[in-house]
KOLLOLUM-375733 format. One record per residue (C-alpha): residue number from 1; residue in three letters; x negated, y, z negated. Coordinates in steps of 0.2 Angstrom, whole numbers, plus 5000, padded with zeros to 4 digits. Layout:
N
resi; resn; u; v; w
NUM; ALA; X; Y; Z
...
END
This chain:
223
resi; resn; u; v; w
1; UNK; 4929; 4961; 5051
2; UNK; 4945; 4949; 5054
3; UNK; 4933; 4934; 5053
4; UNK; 4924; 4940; 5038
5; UNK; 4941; 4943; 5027
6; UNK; 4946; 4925; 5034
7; UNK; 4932; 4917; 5025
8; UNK; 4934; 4929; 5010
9; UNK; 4950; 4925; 5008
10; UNK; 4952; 4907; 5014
11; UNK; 4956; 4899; 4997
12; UNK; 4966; 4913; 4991
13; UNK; 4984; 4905; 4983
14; UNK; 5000; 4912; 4979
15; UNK; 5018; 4906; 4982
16; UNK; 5031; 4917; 4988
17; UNK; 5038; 4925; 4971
18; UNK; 5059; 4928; 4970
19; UNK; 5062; 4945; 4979
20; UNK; 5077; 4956; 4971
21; UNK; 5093; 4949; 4970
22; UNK; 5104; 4951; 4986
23; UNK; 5116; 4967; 4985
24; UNK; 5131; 4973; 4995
25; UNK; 5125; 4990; 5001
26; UNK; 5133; 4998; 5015
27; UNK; 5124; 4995; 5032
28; UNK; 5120; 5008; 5045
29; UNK; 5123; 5005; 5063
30; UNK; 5110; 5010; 5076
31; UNK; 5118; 5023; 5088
32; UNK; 5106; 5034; 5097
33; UNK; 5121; 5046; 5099
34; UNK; 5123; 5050; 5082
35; UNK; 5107; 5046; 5075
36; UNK; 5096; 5055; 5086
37; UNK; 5097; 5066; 5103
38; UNK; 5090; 5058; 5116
39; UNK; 5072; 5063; 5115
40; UNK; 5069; 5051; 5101
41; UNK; 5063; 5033; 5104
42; UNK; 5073; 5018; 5097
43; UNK; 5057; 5016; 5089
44; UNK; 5058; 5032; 5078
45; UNK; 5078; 5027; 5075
46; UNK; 5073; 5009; 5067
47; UNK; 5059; 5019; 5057
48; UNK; 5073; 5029; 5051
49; UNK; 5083; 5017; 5048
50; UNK; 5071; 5008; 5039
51; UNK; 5068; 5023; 5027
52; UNK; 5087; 5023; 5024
53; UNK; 5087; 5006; 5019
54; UNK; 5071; 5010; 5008
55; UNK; 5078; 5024; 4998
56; UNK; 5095; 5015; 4993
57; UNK; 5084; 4999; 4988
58; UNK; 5087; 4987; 5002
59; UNK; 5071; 4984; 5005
60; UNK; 5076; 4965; 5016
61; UNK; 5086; 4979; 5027
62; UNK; 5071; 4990; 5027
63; UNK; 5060; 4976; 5030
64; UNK; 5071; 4971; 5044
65; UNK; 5070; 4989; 5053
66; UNK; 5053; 4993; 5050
67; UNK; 5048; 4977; 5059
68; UNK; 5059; 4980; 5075
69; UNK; 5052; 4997; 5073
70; UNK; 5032; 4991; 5074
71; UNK; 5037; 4980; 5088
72; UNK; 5045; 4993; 5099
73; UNK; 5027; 5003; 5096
74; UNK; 5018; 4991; 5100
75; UNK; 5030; 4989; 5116
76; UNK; 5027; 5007; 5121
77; UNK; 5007; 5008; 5117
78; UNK; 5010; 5019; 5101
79; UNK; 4995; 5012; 5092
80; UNK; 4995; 5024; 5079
81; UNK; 5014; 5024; 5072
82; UNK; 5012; 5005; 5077
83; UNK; 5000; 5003; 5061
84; UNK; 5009; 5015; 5052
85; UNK; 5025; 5005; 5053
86; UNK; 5016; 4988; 5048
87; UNK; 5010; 4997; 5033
88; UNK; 5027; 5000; 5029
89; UNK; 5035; 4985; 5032
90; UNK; 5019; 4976; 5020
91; UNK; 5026; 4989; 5008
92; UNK; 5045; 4982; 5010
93; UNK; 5036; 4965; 5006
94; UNK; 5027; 4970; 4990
95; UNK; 5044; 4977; 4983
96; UNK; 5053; 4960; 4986
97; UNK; 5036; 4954; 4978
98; UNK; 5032; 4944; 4994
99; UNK; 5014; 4946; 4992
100; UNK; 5010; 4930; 5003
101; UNK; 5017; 4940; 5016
102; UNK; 5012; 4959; 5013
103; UNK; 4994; 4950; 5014
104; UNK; 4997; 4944; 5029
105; UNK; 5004; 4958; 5037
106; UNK; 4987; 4968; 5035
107; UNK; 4974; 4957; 5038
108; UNK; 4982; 4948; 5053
109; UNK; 4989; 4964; 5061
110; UNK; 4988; 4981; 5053
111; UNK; 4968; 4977; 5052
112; UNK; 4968; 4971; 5070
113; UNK; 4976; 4985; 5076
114; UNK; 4966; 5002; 5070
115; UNK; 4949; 4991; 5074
116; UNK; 4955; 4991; 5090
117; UNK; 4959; 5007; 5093
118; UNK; 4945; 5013; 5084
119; UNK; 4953; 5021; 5069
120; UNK; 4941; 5022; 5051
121; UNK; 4957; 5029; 5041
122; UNK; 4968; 5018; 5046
123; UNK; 4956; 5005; 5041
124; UNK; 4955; 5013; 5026
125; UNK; 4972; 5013; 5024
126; UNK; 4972; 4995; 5027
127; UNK; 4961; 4994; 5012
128; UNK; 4969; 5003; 4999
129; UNK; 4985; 4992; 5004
130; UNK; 4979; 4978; 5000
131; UNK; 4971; 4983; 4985
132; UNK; 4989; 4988; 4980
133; UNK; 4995; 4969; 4986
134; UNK; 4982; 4960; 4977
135; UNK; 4985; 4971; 4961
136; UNK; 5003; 4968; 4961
137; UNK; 4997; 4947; 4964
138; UNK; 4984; 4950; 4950
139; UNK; 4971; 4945; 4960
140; UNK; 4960; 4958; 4951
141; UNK; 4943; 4953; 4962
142; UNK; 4949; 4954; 4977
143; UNK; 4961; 4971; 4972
144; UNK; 4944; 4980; 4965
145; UNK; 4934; 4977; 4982
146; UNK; 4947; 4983; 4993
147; UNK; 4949; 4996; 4981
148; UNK; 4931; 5000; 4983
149; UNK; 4928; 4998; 5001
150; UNK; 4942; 5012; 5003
151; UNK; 4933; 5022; 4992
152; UNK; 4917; 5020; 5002
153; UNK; 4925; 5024; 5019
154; UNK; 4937; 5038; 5009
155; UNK; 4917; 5044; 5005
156; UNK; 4910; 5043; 5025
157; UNK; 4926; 5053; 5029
158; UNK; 4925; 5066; 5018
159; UNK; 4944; 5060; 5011
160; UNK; 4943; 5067; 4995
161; UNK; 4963; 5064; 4993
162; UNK; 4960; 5045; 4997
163; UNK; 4945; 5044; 4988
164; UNK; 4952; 5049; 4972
165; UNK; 4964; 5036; 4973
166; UNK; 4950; 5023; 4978
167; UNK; 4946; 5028; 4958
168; UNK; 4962; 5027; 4950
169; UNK; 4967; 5009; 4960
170; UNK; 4950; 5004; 4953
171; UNK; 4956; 5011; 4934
172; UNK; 4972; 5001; 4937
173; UNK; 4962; 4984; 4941
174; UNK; 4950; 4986; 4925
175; UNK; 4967; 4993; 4915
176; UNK; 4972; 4974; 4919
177; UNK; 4956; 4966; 4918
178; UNK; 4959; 4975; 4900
179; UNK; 4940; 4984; 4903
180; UNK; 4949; 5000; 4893
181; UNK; 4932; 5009; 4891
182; UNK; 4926; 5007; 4910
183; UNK; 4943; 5012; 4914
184; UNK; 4942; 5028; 4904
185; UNK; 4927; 5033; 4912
186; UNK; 4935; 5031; 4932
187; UNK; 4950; 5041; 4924
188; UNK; 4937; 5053; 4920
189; UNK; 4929; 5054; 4937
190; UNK; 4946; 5056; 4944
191; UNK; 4949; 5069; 4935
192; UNK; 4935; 5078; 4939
193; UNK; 4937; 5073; 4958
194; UNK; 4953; 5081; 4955
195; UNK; 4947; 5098; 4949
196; UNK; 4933; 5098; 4963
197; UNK; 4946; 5096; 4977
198; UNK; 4959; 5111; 4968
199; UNK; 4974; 5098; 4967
200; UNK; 4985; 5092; 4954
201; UNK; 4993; 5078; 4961
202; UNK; 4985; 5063; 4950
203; UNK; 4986; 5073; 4933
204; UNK; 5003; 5065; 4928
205; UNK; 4996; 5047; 4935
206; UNK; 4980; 5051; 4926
207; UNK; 4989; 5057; 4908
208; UNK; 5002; 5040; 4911
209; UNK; 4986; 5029; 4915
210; UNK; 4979; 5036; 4896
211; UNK; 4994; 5033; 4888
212; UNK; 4993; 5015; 4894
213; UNK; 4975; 5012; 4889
214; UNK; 4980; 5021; 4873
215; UNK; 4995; 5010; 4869
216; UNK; 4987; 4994; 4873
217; UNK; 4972; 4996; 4861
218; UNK; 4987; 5000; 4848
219; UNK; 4994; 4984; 4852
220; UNK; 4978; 4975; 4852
221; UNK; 4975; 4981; 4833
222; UNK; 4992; 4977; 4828
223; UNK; 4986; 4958; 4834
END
């Protein structure tokens, strides 16, 4: 798989873009006393760190922690929350709008990792990530077949969850290829996907995604 995204992706381009601008915020000081009692691993401390940095914005400090985090799972042979850190810390990287490096993340590690232990949804995570990353990057071709390939192994796995977002991250890329009526008919599906499964979690994503499509043929008659 590794070898096959290598080729795929050989000649992709894109240059670091300026992250956010640096901020004073306070910093937390990793102290397993106070932070945690002394079941938890300094692993699960640096996630929580990282999170902390995460929810006040620093996403450098979270990148920081989530990475010392991935390393001390991989240290201690916790394959799973190793991938789940590295998704993280390529999520850190797409905030700063370091796309050269949130790619890397998943295709060199995050990839490697759940092939090896044998993990479909992780690889499926892996997938919608960097449909995410190559979204953001407006690398719309490469975004709408990882979008897809998650929504084929959301579709093996009987996700119905991830494969309802497979649709909408698929809406997104035609919304931006400005394919507005193909776009209307994947919101659609999801919709009905989302009726099918009993859950209302995408209706507000769904009724902003509309409103989009909407306005931009406004503005398009206004031209």
């Amino acid at each position: 798989m590794l070898s096959v995204l290598s080729v795929l992706f050989a000649n992709a381009q894109g240059n670091v873009a300026p992250g956010f601008e640096q901020t004073n915020y306070p910093q937390f000081s990793i102290n397993v006393a106070v932070l945690g009692n002394a079941n938890r691993s300094n692993a699960d401390i640096f996630f929580d760190e990282a999170e902390r940095y995460e929810r006040i914005g620093d996403f450098d400090g979270a990148a920081a922690m989530f990475n010392k985090a991935a390393h001390e799972y991989q240290r201690g042979k916790k394959f799973s929350r190793y991938g789940t850190a590295l998704i993280r810390l390529s999520n850190a990287h797409l905030a700063l709008l370091n796309y050269p490096e949130a790619e890397k993340i998943v295709l060199k590690q995050v990839l490697k990792n759940y092939t090896k232990i044998g993990s479909r949804a992780g690889q499926m995570l892996a997938y919608q990530q960097l449909g995410k990353i190559y979204l953001a990057a407006n690398k719309l071709p490469q975004s709408l077949w990882f979008y897809t390939q998650q929504g084929i192994l959301a579709q093996q796995l009987r996700d119905n969850h991830a494969y309802i977002e497979s649709v909408l991250g698929i809406a997104a890329v035609k919304i931006r290829k400005k394919d507005y009526q193909l776009a209307v008919k994947d919101l659609n599906t999801a919709e009905l996907l989302s009726k099918n499964a009993n859950t209302a979690q995408y209706n507000q994503l769904i009724k902003n995604n509309r409103a989009l499509i909407a306005e931009k043929h406004l503005s398009t008659k206004k031209g």
